[in-house]
N, C-alpha and C positions, 0 to 999 in steps of 0.2 A: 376634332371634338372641341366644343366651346366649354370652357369652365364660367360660372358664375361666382363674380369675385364681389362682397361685401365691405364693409368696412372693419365686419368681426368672422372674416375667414381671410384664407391667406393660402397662393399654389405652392405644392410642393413637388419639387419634381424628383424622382428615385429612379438610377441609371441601374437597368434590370442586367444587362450585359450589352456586350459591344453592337451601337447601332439600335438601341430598346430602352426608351425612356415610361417609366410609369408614373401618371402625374397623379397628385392626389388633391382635394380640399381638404384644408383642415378648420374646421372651425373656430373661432375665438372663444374664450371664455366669457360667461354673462356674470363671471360672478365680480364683485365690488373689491379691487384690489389696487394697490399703488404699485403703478408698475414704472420699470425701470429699462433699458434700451442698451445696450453696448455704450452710445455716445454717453447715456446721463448717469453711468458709473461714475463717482467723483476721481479727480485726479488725485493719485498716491493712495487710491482703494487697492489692496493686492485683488486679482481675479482667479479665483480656484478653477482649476480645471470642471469642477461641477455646477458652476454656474453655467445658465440656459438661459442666453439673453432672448427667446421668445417664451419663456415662461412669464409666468407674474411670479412680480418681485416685491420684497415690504422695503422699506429702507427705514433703517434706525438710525437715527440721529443723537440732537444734540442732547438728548434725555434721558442717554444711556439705554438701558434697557424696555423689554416691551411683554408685555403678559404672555402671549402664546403666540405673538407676531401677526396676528392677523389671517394666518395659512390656515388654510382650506386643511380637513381633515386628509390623511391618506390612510391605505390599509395598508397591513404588514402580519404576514403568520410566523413568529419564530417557532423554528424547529426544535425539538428534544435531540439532546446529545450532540449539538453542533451549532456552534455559532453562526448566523447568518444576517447581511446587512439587507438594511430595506432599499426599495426605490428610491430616487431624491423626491422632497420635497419641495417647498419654493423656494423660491431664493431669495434667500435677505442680503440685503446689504449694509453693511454697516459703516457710518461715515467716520468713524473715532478709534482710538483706541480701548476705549472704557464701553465696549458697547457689550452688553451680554442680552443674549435671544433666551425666550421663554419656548421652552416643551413642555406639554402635554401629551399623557398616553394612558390609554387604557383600555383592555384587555376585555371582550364579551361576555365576562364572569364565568367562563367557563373551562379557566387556568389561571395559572398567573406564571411569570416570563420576570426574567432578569435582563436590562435595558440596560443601555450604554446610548449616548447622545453627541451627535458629532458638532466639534464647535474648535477653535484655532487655539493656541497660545501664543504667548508676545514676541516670537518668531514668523508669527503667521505659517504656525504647518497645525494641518488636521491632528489634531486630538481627541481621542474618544471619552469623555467625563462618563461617569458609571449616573446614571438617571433613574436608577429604583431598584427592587424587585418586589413582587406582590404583581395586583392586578392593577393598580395605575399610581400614577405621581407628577407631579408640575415641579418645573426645577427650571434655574435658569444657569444661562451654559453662557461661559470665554467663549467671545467671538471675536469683536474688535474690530479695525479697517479692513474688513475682507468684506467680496463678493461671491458666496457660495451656495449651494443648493441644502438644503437641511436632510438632515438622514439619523437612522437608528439603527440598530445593531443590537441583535437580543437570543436569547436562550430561551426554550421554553422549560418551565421546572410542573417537573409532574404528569406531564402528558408528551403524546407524541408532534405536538404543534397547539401552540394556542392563538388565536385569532389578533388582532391590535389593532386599534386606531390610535394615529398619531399625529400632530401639528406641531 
């Protein structure tokens, strides 16, 4: 079987069991982002296990902080009665210690949800900062010299699940 390889797709190959490969295309994304490679991590960046060096990535620099990083919205439904973490997001990187990443989220109007925002301390270990409740908020979250994926973590209040977009 011949795949057709682009310059914005990429083979994937997924070992089904022993002796059974399944290949896949994946396509690139068209959307406009600064993206980042395994090699063009800065040296002395720590790299979180959730970083996805084929995703796109933002990198924050010398500027410190960045409005809502540039990320592409995701969805995310928190559940009623039980905490639950979203998908990752993209991945920023951050070249400094002083670097804090911008979230945004907000809710379909048709609940509202208590948020938590994942971002490092100056240990460089995951910490979850509390990012609102209501039905949206921008906040900007400790991140620092790490390479990681962006993520949420939220309650729903009032319902059995509320809807969320988040970057």
């Amino acid at each position: 079987m011949k795949f057709l390889q682009t310059s914005r797709s990429r083979k994937i190959s997924l070992p089904l069991f022993v002796g059974a490969t399944l290949s896949l295309i994946a396509l690139g994304s068209t959307a406009a982002h600064a993206t980042a490679g395994p090699n063009r991590v800065p040296a002395g960046t720590y790299v979180d296990e959730s970083f996805d060096p084929t995703a796109p990535s933002v990198v924050i620099g010398e500027s410190g902080g960045s409005g809502r990083s540039g990320c592409p919205d995701r969805n995310y439904v928190a559940l009623g009665y039980v905490w639950s973490n979203s998908v990752n997001g993209c991945n920023v990187i951050g070249t400094n210690s002083k670097v804090k990443v911008g979230y945004g989220w907000a809710t379909d109007g048709r609940g509202s949800a208590v948020i938590n925002a994942k971002g490092f301390n100056s240990a460089r270990k995951t910490t979850w900062y509390a990012a609102g409740r209501g039905t949206g908020r921008t906040i900007q979250i400790n991140w620092g010299n790490v390479a990681a994926s962006k993520q949420i973590q939220g309650i729903s209040t009032g319902a059995l699940a509320t809807k969320i977009k988040f970057s």
